[in-house]
Structure formats: C-alpha cells, structure tokens
mmCIF file as gemmi writes it, N, C-alpha and C atoms, coordinates in Angstrom:
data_model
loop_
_atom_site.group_PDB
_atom_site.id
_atom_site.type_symbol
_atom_site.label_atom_id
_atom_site.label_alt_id
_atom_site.label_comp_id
_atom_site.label_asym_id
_atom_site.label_entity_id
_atom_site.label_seq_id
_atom_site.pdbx_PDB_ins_code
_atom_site.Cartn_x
_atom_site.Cartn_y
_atom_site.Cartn_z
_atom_site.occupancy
_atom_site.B_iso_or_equiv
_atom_site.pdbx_formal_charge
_atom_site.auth_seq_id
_atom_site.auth_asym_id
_atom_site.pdbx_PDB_model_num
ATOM 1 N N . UNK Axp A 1 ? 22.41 12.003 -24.119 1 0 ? 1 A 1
ATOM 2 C CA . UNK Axp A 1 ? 22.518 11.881 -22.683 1 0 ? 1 A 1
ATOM 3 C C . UNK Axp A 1 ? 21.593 10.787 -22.155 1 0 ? 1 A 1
ATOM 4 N N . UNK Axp A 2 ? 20.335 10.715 -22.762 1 0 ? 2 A 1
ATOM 5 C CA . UNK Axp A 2 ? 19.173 9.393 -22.546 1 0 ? 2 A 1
ATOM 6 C C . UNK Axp A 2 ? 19.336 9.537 -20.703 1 0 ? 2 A 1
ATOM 7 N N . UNK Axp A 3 ? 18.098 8.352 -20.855 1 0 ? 3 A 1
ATOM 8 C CA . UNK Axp A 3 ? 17.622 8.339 -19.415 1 0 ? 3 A 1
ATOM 9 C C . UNK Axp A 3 ? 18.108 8.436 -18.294 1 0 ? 3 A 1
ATOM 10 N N . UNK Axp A 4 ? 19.927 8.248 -18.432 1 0 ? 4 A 1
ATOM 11 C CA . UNK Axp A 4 ? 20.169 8.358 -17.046 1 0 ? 4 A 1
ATOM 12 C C . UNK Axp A 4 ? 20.633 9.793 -16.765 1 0 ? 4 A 1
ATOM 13 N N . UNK Axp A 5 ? 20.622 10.499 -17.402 1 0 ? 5 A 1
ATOM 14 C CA . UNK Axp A 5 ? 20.907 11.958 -17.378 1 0 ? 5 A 1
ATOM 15 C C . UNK Axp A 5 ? 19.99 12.627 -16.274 1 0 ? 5 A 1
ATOM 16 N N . UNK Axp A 6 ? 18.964 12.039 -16.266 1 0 ? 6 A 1
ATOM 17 C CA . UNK Axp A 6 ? 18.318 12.695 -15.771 1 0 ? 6 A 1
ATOM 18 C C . UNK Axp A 6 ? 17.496 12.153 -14.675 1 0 ? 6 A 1
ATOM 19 N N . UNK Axp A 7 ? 17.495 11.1 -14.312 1 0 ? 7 A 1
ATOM 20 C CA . UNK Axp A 7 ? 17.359 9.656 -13.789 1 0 ? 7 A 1
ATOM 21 C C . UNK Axp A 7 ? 17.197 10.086 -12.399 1 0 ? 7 A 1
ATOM 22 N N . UNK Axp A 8 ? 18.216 10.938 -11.289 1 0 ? 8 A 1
ATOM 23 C CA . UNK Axp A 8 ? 17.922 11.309 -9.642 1 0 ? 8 A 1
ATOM 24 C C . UNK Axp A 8 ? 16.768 12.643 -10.256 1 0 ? 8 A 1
ATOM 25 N N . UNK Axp A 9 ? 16.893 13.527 -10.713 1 0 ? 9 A 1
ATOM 26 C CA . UNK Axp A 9 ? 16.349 14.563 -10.598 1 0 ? 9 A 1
ATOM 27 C C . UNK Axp A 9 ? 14.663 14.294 -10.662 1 0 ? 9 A 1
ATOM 28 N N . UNK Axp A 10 ? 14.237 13.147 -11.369 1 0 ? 10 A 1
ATOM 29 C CA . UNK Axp A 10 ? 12.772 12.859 -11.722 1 0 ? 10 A 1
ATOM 30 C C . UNK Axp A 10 ? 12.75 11.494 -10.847 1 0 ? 10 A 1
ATOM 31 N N . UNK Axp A 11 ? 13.606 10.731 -9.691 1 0 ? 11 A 1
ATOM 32 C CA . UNK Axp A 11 ? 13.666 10.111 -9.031 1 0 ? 11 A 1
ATOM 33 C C . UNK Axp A 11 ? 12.329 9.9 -8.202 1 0 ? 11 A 1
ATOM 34 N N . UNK Axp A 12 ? 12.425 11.376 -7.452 1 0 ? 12 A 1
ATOM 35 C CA . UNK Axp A 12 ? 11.318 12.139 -6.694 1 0 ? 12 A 1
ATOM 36 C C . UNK Axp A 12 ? 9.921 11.719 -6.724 1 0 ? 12 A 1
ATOM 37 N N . UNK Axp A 13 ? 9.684 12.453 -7.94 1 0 ? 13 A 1
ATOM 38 C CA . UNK Axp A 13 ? 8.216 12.373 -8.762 1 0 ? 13 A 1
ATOM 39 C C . UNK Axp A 13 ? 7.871 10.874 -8.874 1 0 ? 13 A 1
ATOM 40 N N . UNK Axp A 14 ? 8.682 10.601 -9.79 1 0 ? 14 A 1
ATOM 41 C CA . UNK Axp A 14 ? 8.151 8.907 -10.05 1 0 ? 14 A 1
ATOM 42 C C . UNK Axp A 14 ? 7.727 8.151 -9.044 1 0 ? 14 A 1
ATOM 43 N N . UNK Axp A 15 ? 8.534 8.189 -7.746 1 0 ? 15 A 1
ATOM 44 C CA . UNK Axp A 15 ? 8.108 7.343 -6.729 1 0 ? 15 A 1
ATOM 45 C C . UNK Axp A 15 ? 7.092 7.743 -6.131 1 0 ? 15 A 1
ATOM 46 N N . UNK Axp A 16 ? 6.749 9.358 -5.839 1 0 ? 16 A 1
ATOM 47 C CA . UNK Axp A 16 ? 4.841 9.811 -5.318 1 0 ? 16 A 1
ATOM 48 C C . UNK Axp A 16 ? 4.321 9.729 -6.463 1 0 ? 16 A 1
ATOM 49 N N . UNK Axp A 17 ? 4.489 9.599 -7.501 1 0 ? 17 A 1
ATOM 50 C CA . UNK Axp A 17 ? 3.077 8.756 -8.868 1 0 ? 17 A 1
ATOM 51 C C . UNK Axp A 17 ? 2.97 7.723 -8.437 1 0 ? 17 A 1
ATOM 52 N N . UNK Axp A 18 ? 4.141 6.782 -8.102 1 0 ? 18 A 1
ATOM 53 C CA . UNK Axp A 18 ? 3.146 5.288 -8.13 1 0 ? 18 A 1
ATOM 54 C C . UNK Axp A 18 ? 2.997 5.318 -6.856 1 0 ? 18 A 1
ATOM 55 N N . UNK Axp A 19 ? 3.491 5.495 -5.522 1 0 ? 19 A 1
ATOM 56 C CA . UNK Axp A 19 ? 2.733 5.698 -4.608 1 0 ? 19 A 1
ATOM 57 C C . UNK Axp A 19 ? 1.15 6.05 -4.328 1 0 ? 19 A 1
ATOM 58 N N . UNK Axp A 20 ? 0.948 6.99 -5.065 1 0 ? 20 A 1
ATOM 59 C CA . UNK Axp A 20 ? -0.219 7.868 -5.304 1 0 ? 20 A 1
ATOM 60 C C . UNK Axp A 20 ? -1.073 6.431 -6.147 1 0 ? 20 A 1
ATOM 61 N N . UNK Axp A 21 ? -0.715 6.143 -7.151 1 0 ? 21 A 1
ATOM 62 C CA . UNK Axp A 21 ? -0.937 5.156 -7.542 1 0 ? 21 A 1
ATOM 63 C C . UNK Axp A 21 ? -1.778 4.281 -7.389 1 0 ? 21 A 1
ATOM 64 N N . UNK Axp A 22 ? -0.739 3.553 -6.235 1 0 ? 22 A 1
ATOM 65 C CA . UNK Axp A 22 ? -0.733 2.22 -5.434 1 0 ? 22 A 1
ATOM 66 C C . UNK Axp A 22 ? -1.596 2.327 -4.3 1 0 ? 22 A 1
ATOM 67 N N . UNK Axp A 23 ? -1.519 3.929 -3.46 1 0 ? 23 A 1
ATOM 68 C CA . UNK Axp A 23 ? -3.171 3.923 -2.527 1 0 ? 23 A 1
ATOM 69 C C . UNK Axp A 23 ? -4.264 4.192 -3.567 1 0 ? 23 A 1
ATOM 70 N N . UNK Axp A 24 ? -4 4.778 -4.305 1 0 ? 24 A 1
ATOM 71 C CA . UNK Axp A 24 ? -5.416 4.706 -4.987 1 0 ? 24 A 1
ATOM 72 C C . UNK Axp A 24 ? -6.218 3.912 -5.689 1 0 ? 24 A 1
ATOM 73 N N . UNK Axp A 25 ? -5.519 2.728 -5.934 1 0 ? 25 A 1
ATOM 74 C CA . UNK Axp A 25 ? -5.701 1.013 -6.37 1 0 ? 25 A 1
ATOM 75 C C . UNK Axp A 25 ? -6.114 0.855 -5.218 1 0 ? 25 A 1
ATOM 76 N N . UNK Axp A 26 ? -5.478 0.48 -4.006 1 0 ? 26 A 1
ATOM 77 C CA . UNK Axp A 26 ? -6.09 0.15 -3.235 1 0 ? 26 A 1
ATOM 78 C C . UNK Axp A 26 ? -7.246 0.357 -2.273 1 0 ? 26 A 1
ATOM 79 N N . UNK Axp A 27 ? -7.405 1.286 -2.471 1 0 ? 27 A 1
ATOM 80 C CA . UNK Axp A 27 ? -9.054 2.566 -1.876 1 0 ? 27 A 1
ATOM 81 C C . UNK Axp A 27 ? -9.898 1.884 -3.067 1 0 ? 27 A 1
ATOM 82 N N . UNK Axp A 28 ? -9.71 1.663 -4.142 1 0 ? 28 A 1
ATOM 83 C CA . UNK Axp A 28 ? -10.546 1.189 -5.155 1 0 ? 28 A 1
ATOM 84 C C . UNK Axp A 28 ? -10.899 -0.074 -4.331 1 0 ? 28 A 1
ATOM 85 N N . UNK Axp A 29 ? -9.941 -1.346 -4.563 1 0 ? 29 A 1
ATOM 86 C CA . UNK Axp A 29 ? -10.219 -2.374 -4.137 1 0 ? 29 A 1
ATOM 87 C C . UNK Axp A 29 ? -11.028 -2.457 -2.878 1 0 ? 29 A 1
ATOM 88 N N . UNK Axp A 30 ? -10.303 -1.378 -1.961 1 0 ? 30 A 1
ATOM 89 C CA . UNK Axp A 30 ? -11.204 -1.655 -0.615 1 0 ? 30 A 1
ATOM 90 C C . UNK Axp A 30 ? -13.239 -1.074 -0.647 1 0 ? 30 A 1
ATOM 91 N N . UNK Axp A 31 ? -13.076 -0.333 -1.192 1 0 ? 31 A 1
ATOM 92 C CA . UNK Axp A 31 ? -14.406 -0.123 -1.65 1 0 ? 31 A 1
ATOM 93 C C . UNK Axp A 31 ? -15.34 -0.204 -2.323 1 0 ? 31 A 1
ATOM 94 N N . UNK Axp A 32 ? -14.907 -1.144 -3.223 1 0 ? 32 A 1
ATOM 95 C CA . UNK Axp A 32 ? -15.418 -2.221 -3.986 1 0 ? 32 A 1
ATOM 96 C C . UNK Axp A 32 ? -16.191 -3.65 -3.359 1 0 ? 32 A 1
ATOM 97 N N . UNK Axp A 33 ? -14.465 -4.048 -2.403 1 0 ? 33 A 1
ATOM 98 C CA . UNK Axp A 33 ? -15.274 -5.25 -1.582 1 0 ? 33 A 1
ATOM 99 C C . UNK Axp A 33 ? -15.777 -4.871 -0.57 1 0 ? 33 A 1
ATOM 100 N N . UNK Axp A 34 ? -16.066 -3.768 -0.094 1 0 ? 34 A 1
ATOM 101 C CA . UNK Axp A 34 ? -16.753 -3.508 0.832 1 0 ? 34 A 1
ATOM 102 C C . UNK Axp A 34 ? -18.466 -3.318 0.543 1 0 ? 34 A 1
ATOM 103 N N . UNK Axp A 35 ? -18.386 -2.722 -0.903 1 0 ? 35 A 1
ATOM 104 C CA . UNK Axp A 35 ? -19.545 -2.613 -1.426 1 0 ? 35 A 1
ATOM 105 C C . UNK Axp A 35 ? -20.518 -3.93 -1.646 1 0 ? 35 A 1
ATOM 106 N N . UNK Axp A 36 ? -19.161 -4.811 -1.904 1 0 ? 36 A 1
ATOM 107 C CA . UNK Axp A 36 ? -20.056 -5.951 -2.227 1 0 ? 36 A 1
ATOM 108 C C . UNK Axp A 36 ? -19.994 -7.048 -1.109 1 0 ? 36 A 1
ATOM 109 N N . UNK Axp A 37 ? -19.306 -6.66 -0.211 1 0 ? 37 A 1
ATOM 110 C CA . UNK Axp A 37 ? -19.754 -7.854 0.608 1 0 ? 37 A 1
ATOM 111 C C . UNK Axp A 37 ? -19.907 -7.248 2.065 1 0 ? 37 A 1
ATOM 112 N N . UNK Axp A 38 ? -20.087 -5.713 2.48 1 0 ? 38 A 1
ATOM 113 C CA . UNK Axp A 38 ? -19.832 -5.446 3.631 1 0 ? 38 A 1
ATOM 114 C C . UNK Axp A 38 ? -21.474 -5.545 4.68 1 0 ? 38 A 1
ATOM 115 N N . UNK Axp A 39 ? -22.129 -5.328 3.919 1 0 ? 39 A 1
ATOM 116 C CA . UNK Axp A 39 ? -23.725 -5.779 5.076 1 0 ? 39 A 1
ATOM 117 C C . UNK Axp A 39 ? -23.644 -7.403 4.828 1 0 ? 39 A 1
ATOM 118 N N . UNK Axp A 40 ? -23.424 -7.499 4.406 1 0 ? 40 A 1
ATOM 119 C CA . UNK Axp A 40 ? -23.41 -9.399 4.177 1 0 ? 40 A 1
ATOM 120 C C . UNK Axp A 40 ? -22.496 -9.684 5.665 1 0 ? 40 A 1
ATOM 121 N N . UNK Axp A 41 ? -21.127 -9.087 6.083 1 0 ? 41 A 1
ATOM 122 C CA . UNK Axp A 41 ? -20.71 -9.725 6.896 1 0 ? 41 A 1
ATOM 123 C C . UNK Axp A 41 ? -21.251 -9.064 8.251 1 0 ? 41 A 1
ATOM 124 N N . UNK Axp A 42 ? -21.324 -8.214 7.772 1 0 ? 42 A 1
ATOM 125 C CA . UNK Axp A 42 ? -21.972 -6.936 9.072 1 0 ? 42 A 1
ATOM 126 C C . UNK Axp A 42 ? -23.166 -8.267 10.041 1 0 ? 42 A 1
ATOM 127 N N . UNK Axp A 43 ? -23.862 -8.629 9.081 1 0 ? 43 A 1
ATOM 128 C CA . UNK Axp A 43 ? -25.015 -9.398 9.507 1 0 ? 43 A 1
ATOM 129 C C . UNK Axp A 43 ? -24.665 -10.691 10.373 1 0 ? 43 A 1
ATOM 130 N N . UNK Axp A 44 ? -24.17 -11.479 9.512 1 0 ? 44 A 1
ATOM 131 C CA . UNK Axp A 44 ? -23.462 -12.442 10.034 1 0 ? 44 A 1
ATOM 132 C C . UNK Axp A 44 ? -22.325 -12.581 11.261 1 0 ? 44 A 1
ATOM 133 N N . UNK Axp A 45 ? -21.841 -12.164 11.82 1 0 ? 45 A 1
ATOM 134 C CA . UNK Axp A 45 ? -20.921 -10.699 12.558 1 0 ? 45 A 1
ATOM 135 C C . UNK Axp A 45 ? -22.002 -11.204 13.744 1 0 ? 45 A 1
ATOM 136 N N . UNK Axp A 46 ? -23.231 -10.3 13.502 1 0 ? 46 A 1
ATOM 137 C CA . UNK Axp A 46 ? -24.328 -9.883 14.676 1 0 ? 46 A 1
ATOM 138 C C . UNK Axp A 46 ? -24.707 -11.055 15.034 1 0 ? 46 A 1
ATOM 139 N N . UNK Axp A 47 ? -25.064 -12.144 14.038 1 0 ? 47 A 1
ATOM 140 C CA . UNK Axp A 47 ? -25.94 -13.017 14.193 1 0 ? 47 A 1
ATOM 141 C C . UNK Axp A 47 ? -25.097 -14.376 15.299 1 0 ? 47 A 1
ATOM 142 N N . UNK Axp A 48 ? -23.704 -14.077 14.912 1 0 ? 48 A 1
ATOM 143 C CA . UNK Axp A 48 ? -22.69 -15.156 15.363 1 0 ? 48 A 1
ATOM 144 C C . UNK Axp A 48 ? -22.789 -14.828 17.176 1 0 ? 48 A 1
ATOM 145 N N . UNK Axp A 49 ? -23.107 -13.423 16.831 1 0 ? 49 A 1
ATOM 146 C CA . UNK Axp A 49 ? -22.223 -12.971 18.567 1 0 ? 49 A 1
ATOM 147 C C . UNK Axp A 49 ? -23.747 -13.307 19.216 1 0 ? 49 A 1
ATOM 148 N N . UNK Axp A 50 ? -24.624 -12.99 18.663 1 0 ? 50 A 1
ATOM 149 C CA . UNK Axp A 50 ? -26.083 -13.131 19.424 1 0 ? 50 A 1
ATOM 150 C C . UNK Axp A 50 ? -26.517 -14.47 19.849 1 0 ? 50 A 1
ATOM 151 N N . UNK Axp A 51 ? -25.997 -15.127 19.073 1 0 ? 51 A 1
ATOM 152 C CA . UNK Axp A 51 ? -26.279 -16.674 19.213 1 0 ? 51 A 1
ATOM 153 C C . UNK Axp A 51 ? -25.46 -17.563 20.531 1 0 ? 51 A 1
C-alpha cells in the first residue's frame, strides 16, 4: 500500500511538527540575537534620541 495509503490521515500531524518546528527555530534565532546584540542596540537607541 506504501506511503500514499496513508498519506491524508498523518496529513494532520506532519504539518503541526513542522509548524511546531518552524516557531521553535525561530524563538531560537530570536533569542539568540537578542542575546547577542540586544543592550548593544538598546544603548544606541537612547543615545540617538538624546542627542
């Protein structure tokens, strides 16, 4: 019967895994560069508007 036998029924699932996935890559990424560059702009930010 192979993969398409069964192909709508696990349709479902597959697409909230990589969904699930794909925000959770991206929560990575975002908190990563936030880690590494977020008082850096924070500062610069302040310093622009004060000036």
């Amino acid at each position: 019967m192979g993969i398409h036998y069964d192909y709508k029924s696990t349709k479902g699932n597959k697409l909230m895994e990589k969904q699930a996935k794909r925000e959770r890559k991206l929560a990575e990424k975002k908190a990563k560069r936030l880690a590494k560059e977020g008082p850096e702009k924070r500062r610069t930010y302040i310093k622009t508007i004060r000036s």
